[in-house]
Backbone of each chain as nested JSON, in Angstrom:
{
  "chains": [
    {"id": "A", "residues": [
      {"number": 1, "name": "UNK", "atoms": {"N": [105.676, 137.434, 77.52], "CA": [104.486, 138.025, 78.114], "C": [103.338, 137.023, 78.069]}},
      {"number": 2, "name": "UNK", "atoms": {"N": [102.619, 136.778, 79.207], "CA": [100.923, 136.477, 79.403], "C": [100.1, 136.036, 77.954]}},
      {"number": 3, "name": "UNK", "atoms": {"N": [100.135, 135.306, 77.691], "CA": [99.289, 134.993, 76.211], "C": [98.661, 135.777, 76.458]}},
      {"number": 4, "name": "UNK", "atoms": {"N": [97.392, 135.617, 77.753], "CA": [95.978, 136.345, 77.523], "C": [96.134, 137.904, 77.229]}},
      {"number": 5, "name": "UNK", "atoms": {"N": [97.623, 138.597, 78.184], "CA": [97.55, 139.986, 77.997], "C": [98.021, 140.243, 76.369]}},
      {"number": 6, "name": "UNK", "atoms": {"N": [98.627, 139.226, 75.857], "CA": [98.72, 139.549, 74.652], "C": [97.283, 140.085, 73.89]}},
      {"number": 7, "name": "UNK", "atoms": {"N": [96.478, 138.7, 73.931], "CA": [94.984, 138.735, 72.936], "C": [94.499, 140.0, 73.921]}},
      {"number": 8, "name": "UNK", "atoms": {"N": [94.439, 140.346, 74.826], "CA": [93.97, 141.272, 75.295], "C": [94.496, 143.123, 74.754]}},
      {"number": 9, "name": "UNK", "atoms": {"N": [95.538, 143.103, 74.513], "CA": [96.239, 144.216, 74.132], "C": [96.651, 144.568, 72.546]}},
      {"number": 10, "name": "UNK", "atoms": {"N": [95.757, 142.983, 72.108], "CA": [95.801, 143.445, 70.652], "C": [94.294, 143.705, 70.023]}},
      {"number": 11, "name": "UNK", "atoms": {"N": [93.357, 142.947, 71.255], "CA": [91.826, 143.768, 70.999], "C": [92.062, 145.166, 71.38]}},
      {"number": 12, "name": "UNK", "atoms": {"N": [92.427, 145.378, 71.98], "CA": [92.406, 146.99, 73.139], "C": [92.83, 147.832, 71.808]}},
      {"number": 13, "name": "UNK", "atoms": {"N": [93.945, 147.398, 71.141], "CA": [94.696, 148.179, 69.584], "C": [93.297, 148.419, 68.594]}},
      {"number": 14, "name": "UNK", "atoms": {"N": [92.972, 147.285, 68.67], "CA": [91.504, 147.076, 67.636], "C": [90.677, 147.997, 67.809]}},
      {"number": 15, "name": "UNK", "atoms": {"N": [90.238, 148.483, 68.802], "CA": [88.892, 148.995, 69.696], "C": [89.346, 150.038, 69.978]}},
      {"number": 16, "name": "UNK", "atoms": {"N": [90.425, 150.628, 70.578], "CA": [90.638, 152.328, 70.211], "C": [91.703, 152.876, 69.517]}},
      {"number": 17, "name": "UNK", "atoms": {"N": [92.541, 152.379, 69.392], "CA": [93.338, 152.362, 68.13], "C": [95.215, 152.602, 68.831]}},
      {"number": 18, "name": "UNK", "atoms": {"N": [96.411, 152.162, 68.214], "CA": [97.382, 152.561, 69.204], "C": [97.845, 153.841, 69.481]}},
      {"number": 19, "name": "UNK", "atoms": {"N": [97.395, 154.453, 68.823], "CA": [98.135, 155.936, 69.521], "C": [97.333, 156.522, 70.728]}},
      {"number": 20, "name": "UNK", "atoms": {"N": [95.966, 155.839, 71.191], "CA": [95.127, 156.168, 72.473], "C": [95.886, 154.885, 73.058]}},
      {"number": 21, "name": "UNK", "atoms": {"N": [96.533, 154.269, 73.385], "CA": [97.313, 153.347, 74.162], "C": [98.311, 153.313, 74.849]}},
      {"number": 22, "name": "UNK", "atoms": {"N": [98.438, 153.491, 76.216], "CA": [99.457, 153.751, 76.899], "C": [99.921, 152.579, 77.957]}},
      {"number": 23, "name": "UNK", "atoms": {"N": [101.506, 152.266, 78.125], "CA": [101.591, 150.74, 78.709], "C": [102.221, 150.919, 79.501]}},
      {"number": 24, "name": "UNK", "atoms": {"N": [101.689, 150.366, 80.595], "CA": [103.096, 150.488, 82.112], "C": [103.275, 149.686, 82.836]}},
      {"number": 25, "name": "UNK", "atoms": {"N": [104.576, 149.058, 82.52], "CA": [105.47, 147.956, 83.389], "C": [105.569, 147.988, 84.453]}},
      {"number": 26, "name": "UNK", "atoms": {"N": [105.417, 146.838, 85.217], "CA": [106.286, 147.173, 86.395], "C": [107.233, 145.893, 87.008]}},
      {"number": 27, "name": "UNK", "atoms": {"N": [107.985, 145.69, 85.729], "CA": [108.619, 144.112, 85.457], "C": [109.836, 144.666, 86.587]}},
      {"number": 28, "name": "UNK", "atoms": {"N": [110.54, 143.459, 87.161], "CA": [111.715, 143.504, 88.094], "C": [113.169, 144.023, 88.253]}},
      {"number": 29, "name": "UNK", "atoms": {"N": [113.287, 143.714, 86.466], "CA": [114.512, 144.433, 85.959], "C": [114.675, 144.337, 84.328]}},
      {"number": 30, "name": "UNK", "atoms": {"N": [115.692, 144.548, 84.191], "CA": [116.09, 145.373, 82.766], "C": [115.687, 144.398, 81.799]}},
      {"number": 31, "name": "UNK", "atoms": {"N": [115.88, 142.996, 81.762], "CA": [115.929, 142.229, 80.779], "C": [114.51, 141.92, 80.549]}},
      {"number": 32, "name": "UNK", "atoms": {"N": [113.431, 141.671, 81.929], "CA": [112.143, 141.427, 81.484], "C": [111.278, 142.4, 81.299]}},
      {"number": 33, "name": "UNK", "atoms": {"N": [112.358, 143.785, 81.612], "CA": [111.207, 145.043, 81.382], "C": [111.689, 145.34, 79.584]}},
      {"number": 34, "name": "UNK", "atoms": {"N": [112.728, 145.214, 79.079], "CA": [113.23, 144.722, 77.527], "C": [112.333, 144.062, 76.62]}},
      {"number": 35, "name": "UNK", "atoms": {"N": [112.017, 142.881, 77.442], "CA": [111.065, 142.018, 76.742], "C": [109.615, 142.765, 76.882]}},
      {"number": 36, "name": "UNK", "atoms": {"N": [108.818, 142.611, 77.903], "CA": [107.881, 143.348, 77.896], "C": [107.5, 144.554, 77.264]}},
      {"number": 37, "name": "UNK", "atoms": {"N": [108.768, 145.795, 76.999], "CA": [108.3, 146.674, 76.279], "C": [108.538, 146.288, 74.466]}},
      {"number": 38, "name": "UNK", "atoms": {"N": [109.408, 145.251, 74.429], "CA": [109.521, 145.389, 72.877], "C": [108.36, 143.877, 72.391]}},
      {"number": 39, "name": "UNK", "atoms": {"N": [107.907, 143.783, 73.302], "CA": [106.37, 143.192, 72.743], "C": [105.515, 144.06, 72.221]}},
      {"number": 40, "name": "UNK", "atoms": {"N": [105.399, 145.299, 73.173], "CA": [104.59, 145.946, 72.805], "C": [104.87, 147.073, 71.916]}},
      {"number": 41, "name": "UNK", "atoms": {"N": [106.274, 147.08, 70.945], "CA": [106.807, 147.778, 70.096], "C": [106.822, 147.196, 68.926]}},
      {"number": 42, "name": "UNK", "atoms": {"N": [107.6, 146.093, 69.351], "CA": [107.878, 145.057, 67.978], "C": [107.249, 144.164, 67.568]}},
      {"number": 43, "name": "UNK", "atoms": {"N": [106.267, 143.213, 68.469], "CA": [105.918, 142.574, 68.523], "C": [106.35, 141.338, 69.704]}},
      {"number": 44, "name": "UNK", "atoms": {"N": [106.148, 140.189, 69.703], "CA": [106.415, 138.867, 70.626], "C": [107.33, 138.566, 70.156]}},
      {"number": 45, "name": "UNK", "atoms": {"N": [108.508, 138.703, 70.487], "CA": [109.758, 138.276, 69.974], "C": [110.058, 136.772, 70.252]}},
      {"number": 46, "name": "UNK", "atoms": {"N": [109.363, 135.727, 70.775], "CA": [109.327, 134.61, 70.583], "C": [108.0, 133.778, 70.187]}},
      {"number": 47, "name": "UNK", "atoms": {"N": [107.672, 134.593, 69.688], "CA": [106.584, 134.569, 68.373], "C": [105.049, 133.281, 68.986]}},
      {"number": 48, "name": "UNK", "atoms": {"N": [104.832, 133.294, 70.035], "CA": [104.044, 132.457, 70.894], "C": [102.729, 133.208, 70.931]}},
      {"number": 49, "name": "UNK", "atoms": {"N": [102.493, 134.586, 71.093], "CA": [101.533, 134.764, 71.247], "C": [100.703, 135.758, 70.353]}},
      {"number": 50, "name": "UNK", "atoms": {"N": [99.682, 136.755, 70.783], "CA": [98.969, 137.148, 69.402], "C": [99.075, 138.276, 68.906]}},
      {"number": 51, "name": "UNK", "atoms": {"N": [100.254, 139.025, 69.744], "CA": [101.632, 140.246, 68.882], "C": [102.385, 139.731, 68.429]}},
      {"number": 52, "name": "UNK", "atoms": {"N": [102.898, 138.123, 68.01], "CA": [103.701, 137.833, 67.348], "C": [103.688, 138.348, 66.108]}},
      {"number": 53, "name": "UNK", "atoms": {"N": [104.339, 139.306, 65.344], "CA": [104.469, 140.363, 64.198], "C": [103.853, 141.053, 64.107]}},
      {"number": 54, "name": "UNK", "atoms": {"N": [103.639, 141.745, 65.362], "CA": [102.461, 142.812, 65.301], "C": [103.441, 143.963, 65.264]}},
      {"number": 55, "name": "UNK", "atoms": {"N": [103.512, 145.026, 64.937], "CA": [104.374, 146.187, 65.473], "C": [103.788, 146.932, 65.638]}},
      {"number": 56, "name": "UNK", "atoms": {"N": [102.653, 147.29, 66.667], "CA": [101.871, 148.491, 67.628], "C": [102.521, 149.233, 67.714]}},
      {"number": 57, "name": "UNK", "atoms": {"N": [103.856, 149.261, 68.319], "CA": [104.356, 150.521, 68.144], "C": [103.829, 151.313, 69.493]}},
      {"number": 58, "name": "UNK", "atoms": {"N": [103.544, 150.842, 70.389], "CA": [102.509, 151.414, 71.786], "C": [103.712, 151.981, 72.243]}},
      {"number": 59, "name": "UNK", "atoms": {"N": [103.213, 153.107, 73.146], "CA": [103.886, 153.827, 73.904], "C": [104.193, 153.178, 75.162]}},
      {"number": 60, "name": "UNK", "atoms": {"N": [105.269, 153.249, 75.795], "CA": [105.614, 151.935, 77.068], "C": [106.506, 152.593, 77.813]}},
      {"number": 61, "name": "UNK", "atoms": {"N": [106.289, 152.663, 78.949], "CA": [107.386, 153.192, 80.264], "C": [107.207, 152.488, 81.216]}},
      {"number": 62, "name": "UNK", "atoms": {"N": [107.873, 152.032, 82.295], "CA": [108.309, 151.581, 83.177], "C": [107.551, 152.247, 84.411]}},
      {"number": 63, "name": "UNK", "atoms": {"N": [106.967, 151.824, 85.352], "CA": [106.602, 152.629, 86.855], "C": [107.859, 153.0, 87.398]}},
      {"number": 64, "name": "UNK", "atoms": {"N": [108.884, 153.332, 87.267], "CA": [110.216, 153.524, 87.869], "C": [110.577, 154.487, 87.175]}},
      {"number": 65, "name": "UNK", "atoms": {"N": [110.296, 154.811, 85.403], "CA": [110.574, 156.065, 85.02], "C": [110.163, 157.279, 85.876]}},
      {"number": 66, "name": "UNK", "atoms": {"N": [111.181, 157.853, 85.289], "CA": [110.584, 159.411, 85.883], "C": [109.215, 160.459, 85.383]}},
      {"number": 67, "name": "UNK", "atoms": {"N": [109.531, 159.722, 84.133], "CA": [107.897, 160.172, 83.04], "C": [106.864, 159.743, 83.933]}},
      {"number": 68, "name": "UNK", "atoms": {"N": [106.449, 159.156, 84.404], "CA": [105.653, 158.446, 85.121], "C": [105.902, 158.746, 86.441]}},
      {"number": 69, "name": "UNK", "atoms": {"N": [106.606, 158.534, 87.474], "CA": [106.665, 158.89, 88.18], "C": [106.045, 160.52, 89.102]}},
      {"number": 70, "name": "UNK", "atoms": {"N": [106.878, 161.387, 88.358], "CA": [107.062, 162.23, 88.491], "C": [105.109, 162.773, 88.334]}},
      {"number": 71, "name": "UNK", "atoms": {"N": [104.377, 162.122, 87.413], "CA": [102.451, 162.846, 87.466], "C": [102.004, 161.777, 89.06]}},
      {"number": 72, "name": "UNK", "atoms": {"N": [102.987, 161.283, 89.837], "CA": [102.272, 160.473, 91.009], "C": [102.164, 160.887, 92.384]}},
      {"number": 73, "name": "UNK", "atoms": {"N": [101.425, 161.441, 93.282], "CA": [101.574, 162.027, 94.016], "C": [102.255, 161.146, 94.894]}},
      {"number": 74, "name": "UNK", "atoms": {"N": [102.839, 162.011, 95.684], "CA": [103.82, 161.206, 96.78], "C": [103.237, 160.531, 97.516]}},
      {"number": 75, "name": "UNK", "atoms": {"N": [102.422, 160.525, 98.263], "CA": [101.83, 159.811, 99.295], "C": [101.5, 158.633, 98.564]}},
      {"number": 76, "name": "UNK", "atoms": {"N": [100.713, 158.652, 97.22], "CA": [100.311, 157.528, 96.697], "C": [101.493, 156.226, 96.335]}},
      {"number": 77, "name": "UNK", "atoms": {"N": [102.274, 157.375, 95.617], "CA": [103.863, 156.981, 95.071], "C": [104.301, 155.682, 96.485]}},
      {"number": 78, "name": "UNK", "atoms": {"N": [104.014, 156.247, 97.242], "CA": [105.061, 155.4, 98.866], "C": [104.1, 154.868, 99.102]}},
      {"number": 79, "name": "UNK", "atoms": {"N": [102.87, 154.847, 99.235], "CA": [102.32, 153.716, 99.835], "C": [101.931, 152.269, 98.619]}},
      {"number": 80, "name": "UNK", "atoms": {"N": [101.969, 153.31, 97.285], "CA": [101.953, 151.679, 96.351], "C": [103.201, 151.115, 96.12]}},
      {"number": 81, "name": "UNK", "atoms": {"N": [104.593, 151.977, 95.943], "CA": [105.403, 151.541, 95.247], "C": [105.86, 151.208, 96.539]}},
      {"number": 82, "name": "UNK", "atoms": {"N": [106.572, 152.385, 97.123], "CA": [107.306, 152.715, 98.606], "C": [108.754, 151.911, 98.267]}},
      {"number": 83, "name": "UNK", "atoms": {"N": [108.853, 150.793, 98.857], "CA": [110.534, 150.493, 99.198], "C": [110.909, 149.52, 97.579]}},
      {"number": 84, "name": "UNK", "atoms": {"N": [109.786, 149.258, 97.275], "CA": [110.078, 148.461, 95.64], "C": [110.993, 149.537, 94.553]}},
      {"number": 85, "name": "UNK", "atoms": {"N": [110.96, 151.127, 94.771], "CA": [111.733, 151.838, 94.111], "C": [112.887, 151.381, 94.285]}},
      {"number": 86, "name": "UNK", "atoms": {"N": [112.825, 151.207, 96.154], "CA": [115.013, 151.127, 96.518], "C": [115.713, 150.028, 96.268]}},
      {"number": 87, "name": "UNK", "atoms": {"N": [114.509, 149.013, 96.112], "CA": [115.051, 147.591, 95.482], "C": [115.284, 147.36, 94.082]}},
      {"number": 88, "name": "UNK", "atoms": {"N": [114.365, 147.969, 93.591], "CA": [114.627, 147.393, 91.776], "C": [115.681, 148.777, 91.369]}},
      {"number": 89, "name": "UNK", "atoms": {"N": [116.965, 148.259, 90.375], "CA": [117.074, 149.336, 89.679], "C": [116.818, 149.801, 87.739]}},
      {"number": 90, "name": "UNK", "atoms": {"N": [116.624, 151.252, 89.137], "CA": [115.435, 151.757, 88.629], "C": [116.167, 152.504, 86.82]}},
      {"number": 91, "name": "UNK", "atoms": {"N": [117.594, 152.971, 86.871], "CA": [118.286, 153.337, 85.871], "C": [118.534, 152.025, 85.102]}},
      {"number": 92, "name": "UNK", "atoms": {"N": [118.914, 150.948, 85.264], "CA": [119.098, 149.905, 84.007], "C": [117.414, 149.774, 83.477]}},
      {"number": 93, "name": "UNK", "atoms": {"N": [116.548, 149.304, 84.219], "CA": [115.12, 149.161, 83.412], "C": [114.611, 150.402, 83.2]}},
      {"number": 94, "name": "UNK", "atoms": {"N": [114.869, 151.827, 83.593], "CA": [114.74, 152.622, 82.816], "C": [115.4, 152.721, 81.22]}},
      {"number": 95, "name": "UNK", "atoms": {"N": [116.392, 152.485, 80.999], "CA": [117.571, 152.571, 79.987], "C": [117.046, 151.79, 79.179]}},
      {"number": 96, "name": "UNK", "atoms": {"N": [116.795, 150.406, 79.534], "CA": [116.036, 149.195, 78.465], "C": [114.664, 149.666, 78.002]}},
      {"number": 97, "name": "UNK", "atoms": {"N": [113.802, 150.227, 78.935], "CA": [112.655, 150.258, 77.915], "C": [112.967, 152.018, 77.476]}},
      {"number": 98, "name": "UNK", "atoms": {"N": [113.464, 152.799, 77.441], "CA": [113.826, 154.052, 76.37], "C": [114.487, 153.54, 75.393]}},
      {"number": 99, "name": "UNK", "atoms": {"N": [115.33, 152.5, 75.472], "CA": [115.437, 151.484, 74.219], "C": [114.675, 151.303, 73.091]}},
      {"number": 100, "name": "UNK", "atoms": {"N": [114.023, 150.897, 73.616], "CA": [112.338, 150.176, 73.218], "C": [111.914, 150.849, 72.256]}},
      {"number": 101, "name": "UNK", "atoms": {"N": [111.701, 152.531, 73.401], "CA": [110.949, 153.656, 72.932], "C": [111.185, 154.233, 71.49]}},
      {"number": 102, "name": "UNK", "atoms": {"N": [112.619, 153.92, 71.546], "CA": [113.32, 154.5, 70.193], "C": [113.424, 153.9, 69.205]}},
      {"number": 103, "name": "UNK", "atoms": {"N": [112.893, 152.578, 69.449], "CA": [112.899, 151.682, 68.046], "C": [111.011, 151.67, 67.589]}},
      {"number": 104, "name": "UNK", "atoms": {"N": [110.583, 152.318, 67.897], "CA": [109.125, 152.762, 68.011], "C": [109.178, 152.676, 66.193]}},
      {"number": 105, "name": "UNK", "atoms": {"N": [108.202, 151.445, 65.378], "CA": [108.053, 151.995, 63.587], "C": [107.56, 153.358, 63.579]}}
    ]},
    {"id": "B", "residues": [
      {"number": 1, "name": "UNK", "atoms": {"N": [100.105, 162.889, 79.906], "CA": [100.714, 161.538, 79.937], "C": [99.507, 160.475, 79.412]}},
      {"number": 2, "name": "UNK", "atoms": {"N": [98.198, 161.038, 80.157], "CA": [97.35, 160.288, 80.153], "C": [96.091, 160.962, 79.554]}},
      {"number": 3, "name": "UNK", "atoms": {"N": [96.276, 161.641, 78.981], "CA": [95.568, 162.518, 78.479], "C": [94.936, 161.72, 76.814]}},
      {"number": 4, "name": "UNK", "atoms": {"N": [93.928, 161.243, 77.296], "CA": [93.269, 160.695, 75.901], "C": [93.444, 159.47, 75.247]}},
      {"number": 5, "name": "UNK", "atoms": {"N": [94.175, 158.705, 76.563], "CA": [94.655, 157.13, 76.593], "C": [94.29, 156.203, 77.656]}},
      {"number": 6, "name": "UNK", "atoms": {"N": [93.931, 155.145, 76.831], "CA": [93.633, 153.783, 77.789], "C": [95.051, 153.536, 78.015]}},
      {"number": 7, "name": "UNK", "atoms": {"N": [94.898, 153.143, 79.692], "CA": [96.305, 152.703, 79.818], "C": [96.3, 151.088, 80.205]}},
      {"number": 8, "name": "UNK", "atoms": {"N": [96.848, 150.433, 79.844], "CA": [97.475, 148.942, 80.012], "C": [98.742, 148.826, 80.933]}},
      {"number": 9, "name": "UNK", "atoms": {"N": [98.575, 148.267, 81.88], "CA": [99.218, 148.048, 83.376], "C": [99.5, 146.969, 83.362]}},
      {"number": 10, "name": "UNK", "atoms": {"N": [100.958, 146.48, 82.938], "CA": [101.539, 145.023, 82.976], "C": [102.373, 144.773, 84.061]}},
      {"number": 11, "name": "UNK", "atoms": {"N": [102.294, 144.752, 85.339], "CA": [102.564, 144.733, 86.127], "C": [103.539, 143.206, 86.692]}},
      {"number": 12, "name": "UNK", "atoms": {"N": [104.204, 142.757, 87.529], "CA": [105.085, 141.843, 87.842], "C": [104.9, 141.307, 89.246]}},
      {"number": 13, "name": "UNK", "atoms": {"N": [104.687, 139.987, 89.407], "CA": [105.036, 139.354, 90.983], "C": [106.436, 140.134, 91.575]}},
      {"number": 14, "name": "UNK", "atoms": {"N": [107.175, 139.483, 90.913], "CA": [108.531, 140.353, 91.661], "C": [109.239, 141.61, 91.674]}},
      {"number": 15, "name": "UNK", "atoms": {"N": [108.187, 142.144, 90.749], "CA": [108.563, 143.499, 90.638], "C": [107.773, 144.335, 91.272]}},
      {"number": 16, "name": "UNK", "atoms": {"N": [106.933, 145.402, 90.626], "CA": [105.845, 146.199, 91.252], "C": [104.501, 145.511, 90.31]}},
      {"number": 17, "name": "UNK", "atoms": {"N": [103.426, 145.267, 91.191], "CA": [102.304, 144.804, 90.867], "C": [101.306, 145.581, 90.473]}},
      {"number": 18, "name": "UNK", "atoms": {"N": [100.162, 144.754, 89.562], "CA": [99.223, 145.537, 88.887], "C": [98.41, 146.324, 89.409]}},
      {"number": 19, "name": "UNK", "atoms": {"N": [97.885, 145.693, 90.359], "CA": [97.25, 146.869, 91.026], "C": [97.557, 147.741, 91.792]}},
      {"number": 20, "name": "UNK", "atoms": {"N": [98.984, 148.182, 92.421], "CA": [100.068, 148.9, 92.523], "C": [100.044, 150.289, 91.612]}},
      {"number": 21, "name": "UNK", "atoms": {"N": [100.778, 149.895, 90.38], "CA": [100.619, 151.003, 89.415], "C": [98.734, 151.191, 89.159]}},
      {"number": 22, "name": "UNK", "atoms": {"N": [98.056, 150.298, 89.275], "CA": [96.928, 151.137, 88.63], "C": [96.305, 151.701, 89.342]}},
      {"number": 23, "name": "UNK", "atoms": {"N": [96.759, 151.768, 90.805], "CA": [96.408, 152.938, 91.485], "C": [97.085, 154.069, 91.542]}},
      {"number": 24, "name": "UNK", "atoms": {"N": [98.313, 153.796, 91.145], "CA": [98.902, 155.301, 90.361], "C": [98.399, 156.11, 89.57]}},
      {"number": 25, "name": "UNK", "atoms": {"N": [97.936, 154.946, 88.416], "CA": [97.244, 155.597, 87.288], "C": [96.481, 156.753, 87.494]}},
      {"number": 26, "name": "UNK", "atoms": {"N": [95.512, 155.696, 88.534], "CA": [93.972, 156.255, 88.617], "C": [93.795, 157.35, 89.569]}},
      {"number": 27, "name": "UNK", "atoms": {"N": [94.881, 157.435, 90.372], "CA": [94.862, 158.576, 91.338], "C": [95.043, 159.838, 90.476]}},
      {"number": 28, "name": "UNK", "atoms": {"N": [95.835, 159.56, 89.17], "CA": [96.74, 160.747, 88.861], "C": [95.819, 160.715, 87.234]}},
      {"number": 29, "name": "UNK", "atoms": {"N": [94.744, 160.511, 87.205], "CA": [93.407, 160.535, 86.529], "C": [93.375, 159.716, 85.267]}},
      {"number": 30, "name": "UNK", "atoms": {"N": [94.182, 158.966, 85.415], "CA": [94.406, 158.032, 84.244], "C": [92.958, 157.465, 84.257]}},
      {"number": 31, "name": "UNK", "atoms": {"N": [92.953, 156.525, 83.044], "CA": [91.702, 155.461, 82.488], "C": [92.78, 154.044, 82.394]}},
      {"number": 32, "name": "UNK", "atoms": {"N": [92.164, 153.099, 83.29], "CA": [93.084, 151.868, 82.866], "C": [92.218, 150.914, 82.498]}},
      {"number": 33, "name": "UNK", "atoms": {"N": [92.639, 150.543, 81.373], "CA": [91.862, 149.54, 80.579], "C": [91.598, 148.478, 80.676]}},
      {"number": 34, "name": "UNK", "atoms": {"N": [93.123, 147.454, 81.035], "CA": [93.093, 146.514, 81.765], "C": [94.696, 146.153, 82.407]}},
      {"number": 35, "name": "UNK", "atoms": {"N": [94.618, 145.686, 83.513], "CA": [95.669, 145.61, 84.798], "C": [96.208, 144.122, 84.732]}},
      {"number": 36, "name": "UNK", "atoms": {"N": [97.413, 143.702, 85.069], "CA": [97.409, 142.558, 85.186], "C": [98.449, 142.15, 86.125]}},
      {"number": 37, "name": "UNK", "atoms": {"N": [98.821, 141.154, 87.342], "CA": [100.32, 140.903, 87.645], "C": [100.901, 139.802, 86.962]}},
      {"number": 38, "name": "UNK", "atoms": {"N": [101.551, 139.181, 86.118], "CA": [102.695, 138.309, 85.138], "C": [103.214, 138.05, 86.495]}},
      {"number": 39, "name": "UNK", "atoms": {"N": [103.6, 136.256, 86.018], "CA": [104.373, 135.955, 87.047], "C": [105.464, 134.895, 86.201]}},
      {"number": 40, "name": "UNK", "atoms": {"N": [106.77, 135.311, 86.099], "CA": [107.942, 134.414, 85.167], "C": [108.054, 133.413, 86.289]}},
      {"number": 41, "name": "UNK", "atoms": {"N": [108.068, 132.489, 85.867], "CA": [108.613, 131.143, 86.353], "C": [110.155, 130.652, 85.503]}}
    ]}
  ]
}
């Protein structure tokens, strides 16, 4: 992940605390939506930036979940996401970051 | 979902982009804190 969104998402932890923190991907597929959410679980798993051993523990879903999905109104849903649903799939990077979710400290 | 949370929007070049979802968010009354699109090389 983004150094800066790192230092950025570990002030954001600082300043309202993680359980007011909510994170949403909208990485390409399973392996970088993996990484991305278990940054923000576990920490920077290649220890580069400024969650390296952080364990926030943030709540993290995917724009492709259905958790998410499903509070988006349709019209909005298709004109932001629209054909990026039929391209990415949407069940493996769902599956990886509920992964994530469950290894939550 | 969003009920009493800053949300953080890490969004992707090749995937779906930041300001993409954070108009999801915000339609569907979210607070987004800060947005971003990541681009893997």
């Amino acid at each position: 992940m983004d150094l800066n969104s790192q230092e950025t998402i570990k002030r954001l932890a600082d300043e309202h605390g993680t359980e007011h923190l909510l994170v949403i991907l909208g990485a390409p597929d399973d392996e970088s939506a993996e990484i991305a959410a278990e940054t923000v679980v576990l920490g920077d798993p290649t220890y580069a930036g400024a969650l390296a051993e952080a364990q926030l523990g943030l709540s993290v879903y995917h724009a492709l979940e259905d958790e998410f999905r499903s509070l988006i109104d349709d019209d909005v849903w298709e004109e932001q996401i629209g054909i990026m649903s039929d391209v990415l799939d949407a069940e493996a990077i769902s599956k990886a970051v509920k992964g994530m979710r469950d290894q939550k400290p | 979902m969003f009920e009493n949370k800053q949300v953080i929007v890490l969004g992707e070049r090749d995937g779906i982009a930041g300001p993409a979802i954070a108009a999801c968010v915000v339609s569907a009354g979210g607070q987004v804190a800060y947005a971003s699109t990541e681009c893997f090389v």
